[in-house]
C-alpha positions in Angstrom: 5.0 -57.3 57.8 2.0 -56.1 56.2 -1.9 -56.5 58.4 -2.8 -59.0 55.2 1.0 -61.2 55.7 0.3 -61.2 59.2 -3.3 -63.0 58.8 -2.0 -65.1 56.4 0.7 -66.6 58.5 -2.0 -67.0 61.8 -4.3 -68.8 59.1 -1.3 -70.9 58.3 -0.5 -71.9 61.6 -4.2 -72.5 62.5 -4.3 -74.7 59.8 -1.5 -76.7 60.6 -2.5 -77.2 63.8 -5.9 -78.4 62.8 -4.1 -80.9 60.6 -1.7 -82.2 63.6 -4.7 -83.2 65.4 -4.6 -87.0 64.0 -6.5 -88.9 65.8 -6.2 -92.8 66.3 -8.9 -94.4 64.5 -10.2 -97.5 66.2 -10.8 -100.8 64.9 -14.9 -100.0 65.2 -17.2 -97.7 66.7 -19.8 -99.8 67.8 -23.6 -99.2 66.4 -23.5 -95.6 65.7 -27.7 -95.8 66.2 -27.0 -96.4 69.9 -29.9 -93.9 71.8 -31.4 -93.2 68.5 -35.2 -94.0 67.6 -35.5 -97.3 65.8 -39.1 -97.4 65.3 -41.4 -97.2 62.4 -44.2 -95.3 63.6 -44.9 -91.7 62.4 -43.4 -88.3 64.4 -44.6 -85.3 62.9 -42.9 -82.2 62.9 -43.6 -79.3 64.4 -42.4 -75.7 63.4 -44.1 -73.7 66.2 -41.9 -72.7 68.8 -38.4 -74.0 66.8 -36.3 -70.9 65.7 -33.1 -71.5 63.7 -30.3 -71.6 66.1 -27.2 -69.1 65.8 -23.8 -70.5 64.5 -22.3 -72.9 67.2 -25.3 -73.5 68.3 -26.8 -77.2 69.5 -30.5 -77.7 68.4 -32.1 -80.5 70.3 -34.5 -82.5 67.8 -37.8 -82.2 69.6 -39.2 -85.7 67.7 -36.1 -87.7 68.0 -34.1 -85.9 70.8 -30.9 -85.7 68.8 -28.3 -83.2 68.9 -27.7 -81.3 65.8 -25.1 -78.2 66.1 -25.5 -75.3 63.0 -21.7 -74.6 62.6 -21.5 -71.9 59.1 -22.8 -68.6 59.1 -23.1 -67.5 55.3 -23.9 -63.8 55.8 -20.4 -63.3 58.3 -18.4 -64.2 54.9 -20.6 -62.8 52.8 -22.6 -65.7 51.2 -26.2 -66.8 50.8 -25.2 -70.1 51.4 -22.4 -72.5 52.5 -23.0 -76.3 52.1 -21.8 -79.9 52.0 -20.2 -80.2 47.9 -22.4 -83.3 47.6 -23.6 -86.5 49.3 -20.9 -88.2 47.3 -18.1 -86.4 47.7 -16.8 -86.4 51.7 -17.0 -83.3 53.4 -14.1 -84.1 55.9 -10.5 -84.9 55.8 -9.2 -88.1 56.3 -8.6 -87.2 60.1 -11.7 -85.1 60.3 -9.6 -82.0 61.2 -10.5 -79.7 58.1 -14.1 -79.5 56.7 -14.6 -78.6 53.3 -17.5 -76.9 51.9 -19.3 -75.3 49.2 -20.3 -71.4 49.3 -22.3 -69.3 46.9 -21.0 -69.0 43.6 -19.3 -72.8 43.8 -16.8 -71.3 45.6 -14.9 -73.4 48.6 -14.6 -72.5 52.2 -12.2 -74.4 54.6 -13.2 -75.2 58.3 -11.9 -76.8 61.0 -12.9 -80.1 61.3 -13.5 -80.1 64.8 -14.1 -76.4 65.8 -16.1 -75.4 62.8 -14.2 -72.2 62.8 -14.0 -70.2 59.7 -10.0 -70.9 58.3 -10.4 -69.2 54.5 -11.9 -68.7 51.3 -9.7 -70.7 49.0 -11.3 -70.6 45.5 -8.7 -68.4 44.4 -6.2 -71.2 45.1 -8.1 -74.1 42.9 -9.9 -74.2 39.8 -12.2 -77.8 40.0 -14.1 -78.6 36.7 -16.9 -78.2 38.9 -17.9 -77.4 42.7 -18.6 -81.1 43.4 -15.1 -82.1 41.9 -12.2 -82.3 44.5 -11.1 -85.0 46.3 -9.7 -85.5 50.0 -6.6 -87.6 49.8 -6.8 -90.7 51.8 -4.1 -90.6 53.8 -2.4 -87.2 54.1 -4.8 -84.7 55.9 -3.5 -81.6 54.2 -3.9 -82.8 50.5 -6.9 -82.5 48.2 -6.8 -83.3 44.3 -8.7 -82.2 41.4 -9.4 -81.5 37.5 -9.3 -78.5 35.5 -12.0 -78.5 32.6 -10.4 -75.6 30.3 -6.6 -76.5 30.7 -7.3 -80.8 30.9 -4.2 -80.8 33.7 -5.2 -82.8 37.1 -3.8 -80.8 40.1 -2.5 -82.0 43.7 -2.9 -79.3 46.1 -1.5 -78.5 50.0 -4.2 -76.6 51.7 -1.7 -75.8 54.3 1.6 -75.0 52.2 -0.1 -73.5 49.1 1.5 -75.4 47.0 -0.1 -76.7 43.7 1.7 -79.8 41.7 0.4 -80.3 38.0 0.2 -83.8 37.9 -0.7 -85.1 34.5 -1.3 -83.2 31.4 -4.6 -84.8 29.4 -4.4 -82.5 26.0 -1.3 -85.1 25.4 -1.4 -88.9 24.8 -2.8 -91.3 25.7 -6.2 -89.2 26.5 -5.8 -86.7 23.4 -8.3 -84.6 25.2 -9.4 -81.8 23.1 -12.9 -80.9 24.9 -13.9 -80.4 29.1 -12.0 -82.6 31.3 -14.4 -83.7 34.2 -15.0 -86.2 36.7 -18.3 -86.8 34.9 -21.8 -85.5 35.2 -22.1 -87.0 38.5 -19.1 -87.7 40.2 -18.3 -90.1 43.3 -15.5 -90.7 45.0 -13.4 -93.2 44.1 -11.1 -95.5 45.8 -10.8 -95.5 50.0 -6.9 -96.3 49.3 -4.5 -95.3 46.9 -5.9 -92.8 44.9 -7.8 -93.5 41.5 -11.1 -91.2 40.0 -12.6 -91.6 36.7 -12.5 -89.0 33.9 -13.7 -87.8 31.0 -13.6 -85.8 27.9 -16.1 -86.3 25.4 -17.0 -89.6 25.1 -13.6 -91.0 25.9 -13.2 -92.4 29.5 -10.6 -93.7 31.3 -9.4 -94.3 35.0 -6.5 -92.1 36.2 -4.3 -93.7 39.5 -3.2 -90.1 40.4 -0.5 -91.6 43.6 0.8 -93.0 40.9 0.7 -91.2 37.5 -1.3 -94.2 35.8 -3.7 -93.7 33.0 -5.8 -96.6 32.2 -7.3 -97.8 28.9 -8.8 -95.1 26.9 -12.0 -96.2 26.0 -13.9 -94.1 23.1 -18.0 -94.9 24.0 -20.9 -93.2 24.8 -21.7 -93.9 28.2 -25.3 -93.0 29.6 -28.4 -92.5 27.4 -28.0 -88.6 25.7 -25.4 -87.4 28.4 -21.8 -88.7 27.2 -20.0 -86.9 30.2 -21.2 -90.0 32.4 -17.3 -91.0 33.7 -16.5 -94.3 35.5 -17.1 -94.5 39.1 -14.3 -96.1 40.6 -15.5 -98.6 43.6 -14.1 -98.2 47.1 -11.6 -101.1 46.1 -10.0 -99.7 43.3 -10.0 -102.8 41.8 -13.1 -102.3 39.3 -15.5 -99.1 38.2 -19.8 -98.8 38.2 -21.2 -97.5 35.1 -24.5 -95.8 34.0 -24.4 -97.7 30.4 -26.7 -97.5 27.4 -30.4 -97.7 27.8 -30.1 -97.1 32.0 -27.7 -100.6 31.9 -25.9 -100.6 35.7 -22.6 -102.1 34.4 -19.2 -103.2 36.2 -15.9 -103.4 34.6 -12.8 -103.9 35.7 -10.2 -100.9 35.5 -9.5 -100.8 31.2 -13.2 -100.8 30.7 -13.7 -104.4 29.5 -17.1 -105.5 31.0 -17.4 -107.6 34.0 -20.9 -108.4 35.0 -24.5 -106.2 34.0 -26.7 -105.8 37.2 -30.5 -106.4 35.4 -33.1 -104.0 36.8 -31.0 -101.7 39.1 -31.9 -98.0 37.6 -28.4 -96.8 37.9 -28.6 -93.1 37.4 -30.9 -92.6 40.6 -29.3 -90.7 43.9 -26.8 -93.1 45.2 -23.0 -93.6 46.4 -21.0 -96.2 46.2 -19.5 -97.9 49.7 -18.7 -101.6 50.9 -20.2 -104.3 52.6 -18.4 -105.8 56.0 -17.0 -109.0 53.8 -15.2 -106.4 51.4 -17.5 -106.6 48.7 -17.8 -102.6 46.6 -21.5 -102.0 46.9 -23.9 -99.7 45.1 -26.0 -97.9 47.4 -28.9 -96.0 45.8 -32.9 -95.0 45.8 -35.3 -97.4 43.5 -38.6 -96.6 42.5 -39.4 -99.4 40.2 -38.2 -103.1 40.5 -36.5 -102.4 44.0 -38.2 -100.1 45.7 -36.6 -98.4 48.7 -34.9 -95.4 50.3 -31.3 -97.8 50.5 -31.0 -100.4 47.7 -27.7 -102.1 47.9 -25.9 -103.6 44.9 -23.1 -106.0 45.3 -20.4 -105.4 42.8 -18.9 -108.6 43.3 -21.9 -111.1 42.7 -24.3 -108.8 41.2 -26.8 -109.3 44.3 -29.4 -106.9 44.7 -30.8 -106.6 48.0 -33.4 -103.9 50.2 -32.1 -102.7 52.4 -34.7 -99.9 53.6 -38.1 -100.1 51.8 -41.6 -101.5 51.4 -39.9 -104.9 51.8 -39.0 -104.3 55.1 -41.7 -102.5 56.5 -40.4 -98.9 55.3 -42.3 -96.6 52.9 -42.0 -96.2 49.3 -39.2 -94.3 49.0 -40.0 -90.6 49.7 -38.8 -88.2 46.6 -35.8 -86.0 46.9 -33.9 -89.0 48.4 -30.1 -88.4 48.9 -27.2 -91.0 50.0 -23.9 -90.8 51.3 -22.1 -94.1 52.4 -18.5 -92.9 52.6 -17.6 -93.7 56.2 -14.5 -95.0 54.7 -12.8 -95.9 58.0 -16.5 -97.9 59.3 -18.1 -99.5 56.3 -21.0 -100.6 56.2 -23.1 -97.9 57.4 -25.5 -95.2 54.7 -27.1 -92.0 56.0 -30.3 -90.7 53.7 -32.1 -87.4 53.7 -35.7 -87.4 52.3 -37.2 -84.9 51.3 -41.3 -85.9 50.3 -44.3 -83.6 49.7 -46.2 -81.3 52.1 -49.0 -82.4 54.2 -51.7 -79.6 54.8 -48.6 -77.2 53.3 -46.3 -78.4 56.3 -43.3 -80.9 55.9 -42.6 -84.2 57.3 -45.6 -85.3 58.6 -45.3 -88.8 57.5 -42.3 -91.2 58.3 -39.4 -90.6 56.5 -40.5 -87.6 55.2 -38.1 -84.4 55.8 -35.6 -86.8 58.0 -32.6 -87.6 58.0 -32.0 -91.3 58.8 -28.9 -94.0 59.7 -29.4 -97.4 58.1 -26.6 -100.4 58.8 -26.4 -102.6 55.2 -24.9 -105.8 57.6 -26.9 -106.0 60.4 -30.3 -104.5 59.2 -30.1 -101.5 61.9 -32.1 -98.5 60.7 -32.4 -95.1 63.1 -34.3 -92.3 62.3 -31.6 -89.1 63.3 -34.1 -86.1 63.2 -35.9 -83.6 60.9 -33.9 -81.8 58.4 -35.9 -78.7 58.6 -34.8 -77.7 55.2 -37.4 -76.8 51.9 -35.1 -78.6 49.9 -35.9 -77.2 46.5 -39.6 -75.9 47.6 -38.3 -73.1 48.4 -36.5 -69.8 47.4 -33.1 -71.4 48.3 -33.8 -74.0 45.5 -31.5 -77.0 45.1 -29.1 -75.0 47.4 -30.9 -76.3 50.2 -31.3 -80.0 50.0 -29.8 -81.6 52.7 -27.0 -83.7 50.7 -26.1 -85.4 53.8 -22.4 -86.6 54.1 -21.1 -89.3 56.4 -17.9 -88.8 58.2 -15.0 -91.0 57.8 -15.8 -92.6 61.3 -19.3 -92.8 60.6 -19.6 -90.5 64.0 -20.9 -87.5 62.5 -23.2 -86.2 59.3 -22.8 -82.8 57.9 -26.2 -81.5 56.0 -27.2 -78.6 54.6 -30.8 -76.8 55.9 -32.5 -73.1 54.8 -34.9 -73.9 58.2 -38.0 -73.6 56.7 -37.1 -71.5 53.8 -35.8 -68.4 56.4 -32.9 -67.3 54.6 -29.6 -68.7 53.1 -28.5 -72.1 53.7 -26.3 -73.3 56.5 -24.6 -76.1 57.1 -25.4 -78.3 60.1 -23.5 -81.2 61.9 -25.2 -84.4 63.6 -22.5 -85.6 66.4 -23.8 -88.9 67.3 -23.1 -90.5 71.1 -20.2 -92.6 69.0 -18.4 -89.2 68.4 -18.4 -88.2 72.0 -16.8 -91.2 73.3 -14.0 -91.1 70.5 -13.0 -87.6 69.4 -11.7 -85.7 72.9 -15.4 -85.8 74.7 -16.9 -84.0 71.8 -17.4 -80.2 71.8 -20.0 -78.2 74.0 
């Protein structure tokens, strides 16, 4: 057997005993905020004395005393940076034993999900329309899915047997597609069961039940204003799909398109991600810097209710700029992480509150923790928009991967937050 075989077949067995490690989910996890500042008042950081720390490494937040552990190391596989694909787009399996991430070139690196150890480089194995385009399936572990923009086929792909299945082929009817197939301009992901993403290809859009080979109503429109590669964002349900319409219009329609209720006044195309409420309802959970103004507006899908959930309203800022969500804790619903970014004070970041942090806000019972400083330029520096934190919420809720270029020293890395909830769970944690 050649040296190459050989590491192949220990990568292989690594990774299938990272995906064996299933753990039982509970039924909840309690307030994740539990031992994390609460309060409103201002904690400015301070770079003196605070280095980056090496891979594996736990960093203690000086300000808000919580544990964040660095667990990539770009320059060991020759990158500049690896980092979380998107706030919208979950990071970990459904079992949280395989991490997936994003490296230089939009290529994507495998880790495990619980070890942050390196597994492999496995770009050469997909082709995603784009970096921030493949999907974890929701119930098998070793699955992700995804669309090719030059050959219109959506894929189904075993990380841990290689094997690729083609399963639908879009250049045929009913999609017809003749131009890029995509996941739109900025994709979410779609339903927490099942299987079901939105697509699109020119100005037609359609929803695509991939566990079950299902295309939906073809539906020839232009979708947001000047960008016709806006797709429909299918809700956590799977029962209906958010829309940035005409003339910034936040729209919800059922699955063939036809129009179910217009939200008036919710900016649609701002950062956001779509999640639930404890009562079921699909939520919209996004920044708003006009009518609603705050770091976590929430949008019921259901009844159209727009409430805020961190913002002036409630004794929070205005929302700080460079605002990120991620509420895809699809087995604890409910719960939105945020990373602002915000300007520099005297040339030094996050010196006023919210500014530079990362933060944990509850949409049911009004709980908002501040998690720590994100230490990251985030686009002021040379790392660019390679660097914002694009915080990602575990399917627990128990831990939030991030990306940081500490202070603009270097690549970017990406860094975990395991909160106290993820110690009591998950085997005791990692030290």
């Amino acid at each position: 057997m050649s040296a190459k075989a050989g590491r192949q077949r220990r990568q292989r067995a690594a990774l299938a005993v990272a995906v064996s490690m299933m753990c039982t989910f509970q039924p909840a996890w309690g307030n994740l905020c539990n031992g994390l500042v609460t309060d409103k008042l201002n904690h400015p950081l301070s770079v003196s004395g605070v280095s980056k720390p090496a891979v594996g490494q736990v960093f203690v937040d000086p300000q808000f005393g919580t544990r964040i552990r660095r667990v990539t190391d770009a320059a060991a596989i020759g990158k500049t940076y690896v980092k979380t694909m998107y706030s919208t787009q979950p990071a970990w399996n459904v079992d949280e034993s395989l991490l997936l991430l994003l490296s230089t070139g939009y290529r994507h690196v495998l880790y495990d999900g619980r070890t942050y150890e390196f597994i492999r480089d496995i770009s050469g194995e997909i082709s995603p329309s784009d970096g921030e385009q493949v999907l974890w399936d929701n119930d098998d572990p070793q699955v992700i899915y995804y669309a090719n923009r030059v050959d219109r086929r959506f894929y189904k792909y075993n990380l841990v047997t290689r094997v690729r299945t083609m399963l639908r082929d879009f250049n045929g009817s009913p999609a017809s597609c003749t131009q890029d197939l995509t996941m739109g301009s900025d994709p979410m992901f779609g339903s927490w069961t099942g299987g079901k993403t939105g697509l699109t290809c020119g100005t037609r859009n359609w929803v695509y039940d991939f566990r079950n080979d299902i295309v939906h109503t073809v539906v020839n429109q232009q979708t947001q204003d000047n960008n016709p590669q806006t797709a429909y964002i299918v809700a956590p349900s799977g029962n209906k799909v958010f829309l940035s319409y005409m003339n910034s219009q936040a729209q919800v329609r059922n699955l063939e398109g036809q129009l179910l209720r217009t939200i008036p006044n919710l900016v649609p195309h701002e950062h956001a991600s779509l999640g639930k409420y404890a009562n079921g309802h699909d939520a919209f959970f996004g920044v708003q810097f006009s009518t609603y103004e705050g770091s976590v507006v929430g949008a019921d899908l259901d009844t159209g209710e727009v409430r805020v959930h961190v913002g002036p309203a409630n004794g929070w800022p205005y929302p700080p700029s460079g605002t990120h969500l991620s509420a895809l804790a699809t087995r604890n619903p409910g719960w939105v992480v945020v990373s602002s970014v915000g300007q520099r004070q005297n040339g030094l970041l996050g010196q006023r509150v919210l500014e530079n942090e990362l933060y944990l806000a509850n949409v049911d019972t009004g709980v908002v923790c501040r998690i720590g400083h994100h230490r990251s330029a985030a686009g002021q520096g040379s790392n660019g928009y390679f660097a914002e934190p694009h915080p990602v919420l575990s399917p627990s809720g128990t831990r939030i991967a991030f990306s940081s270029d500490w202070f603009d020293t270097g690549g970017a890395e990406t860094y975990v937050v395991e909160l106290s909830a993820y110690d009591r769970i998950f085997f005791g944690g990692f030290q």
